[in-house]
N, C-alpha and C positions, 0 to 999 in steps of 0.2 A: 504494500500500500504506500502510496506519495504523499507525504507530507507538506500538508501544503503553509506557506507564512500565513501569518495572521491578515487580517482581511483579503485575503486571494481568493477566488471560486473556483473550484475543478471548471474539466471542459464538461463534464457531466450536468452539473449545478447549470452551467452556463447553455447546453444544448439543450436542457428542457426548459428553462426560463424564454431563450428563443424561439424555439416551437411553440410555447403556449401562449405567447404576443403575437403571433404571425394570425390564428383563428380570431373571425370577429366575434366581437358580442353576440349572442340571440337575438336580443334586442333591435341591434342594429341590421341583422339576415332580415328580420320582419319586419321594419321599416322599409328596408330594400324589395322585400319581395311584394310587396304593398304597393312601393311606387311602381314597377314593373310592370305589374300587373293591371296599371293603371287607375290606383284604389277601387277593386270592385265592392263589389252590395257584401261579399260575402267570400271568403276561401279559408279550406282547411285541408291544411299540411303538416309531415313530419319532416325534423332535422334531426341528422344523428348528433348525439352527444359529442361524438368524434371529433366533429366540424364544427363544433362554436365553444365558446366559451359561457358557460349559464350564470351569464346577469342578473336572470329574476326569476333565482330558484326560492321557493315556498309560495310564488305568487302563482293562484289558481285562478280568477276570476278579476281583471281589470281592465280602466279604461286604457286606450291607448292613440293616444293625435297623433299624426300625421299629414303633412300638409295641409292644418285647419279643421281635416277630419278625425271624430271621433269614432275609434273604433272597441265593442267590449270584445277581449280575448278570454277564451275559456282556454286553460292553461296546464298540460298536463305531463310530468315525468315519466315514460312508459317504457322504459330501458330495452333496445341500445337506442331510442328516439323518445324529441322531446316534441307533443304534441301540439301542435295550436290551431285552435277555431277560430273564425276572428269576422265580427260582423259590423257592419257601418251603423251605429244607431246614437243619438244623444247620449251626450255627458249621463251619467246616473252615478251615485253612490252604490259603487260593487263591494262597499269593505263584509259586508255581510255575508253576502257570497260567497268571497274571498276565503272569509275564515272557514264555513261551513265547510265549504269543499278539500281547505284543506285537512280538518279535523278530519273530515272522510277516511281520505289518503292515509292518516295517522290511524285510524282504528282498525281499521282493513289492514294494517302492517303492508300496508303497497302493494299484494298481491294480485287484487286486479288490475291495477298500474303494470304489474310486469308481465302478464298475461294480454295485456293489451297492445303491448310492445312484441313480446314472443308473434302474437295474432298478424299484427303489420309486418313483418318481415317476409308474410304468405301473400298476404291481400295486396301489397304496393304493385302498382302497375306503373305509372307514370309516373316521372321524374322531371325536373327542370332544375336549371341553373341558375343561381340569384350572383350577380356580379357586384362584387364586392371589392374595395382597391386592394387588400389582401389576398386577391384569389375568388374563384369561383365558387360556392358554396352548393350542393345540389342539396333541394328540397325534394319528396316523396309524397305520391297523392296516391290514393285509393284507387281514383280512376281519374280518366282526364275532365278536365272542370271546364265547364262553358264557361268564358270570361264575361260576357255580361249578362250571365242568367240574373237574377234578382233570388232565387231560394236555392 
């Protein structure tokens, strides 16, 4: 083993500090895949955990702007992918929500969270790619999504 001086980093320390800056946020995949997308009425997709970085983990049920619009996400851990629903509607108080849904998760010990995850890894069909200045980021859908359907 190398002994390293005092405040030195291995190249270890220093190669996964760099890998895990280069992934963006979640946050900012779904602002990106939002604008892309052209803000529709409504899309729900998975990203794998792999590919971002989870910004707004414990958060199940929130607003979310975007260009002026408000969108509520339903918001979901479902391992190796992290789920989001995400619909155009007024501002609302989601903290309610939020908790409920997350208590959910916590008394269920996550298991249908990871059955639901297990589940999409069969069900994904359609994929697309959210462009990111970091790289491309591909999102995963069920099936392919009309872009201006309204439901």
């Amino acid at each position: 083993m190398v002994l390293l001086k005092p405040g030195r980093k291995s190249l270890w320390t220093l190669a996964l500090r760099r890998k895990r800056q280069k992934k963006p946020k979640a946050s900012e995949v779904l602002s990106a895949h939002l604008r892309q997308r052209g803000l529709p009425h409504w899309t729900s997709y998975f990203v794998k955990y792999s590919s971002v970085r989870n910004d707004q983990f414990a958060k199940s049920h929130f607003n979310w702007s975007v260009d002026g619009q408000n969108y509520h996400i339903l918001r979901t851990g479902c391992f190796p992918y992290i789920k989001y629903h995400c619909t155009r509607r007024p501002y609302q108080d989601l903290s309610f929500e939020d908790k409920f849904y997350t208590g959910l998760k916590i008394i269920n010990f996550g298991i249908p969270c990871l059955a639901y995850g297990i589940g999409a890894w069969f069900l994904v069909t359609t994929t697309e790619d959210v462009k990111m200045p970091q790289g491309t980021v591909k999102v995963y859908f069920w099936y392919k999504e009309d872009h201006d359907a309204m439901f």
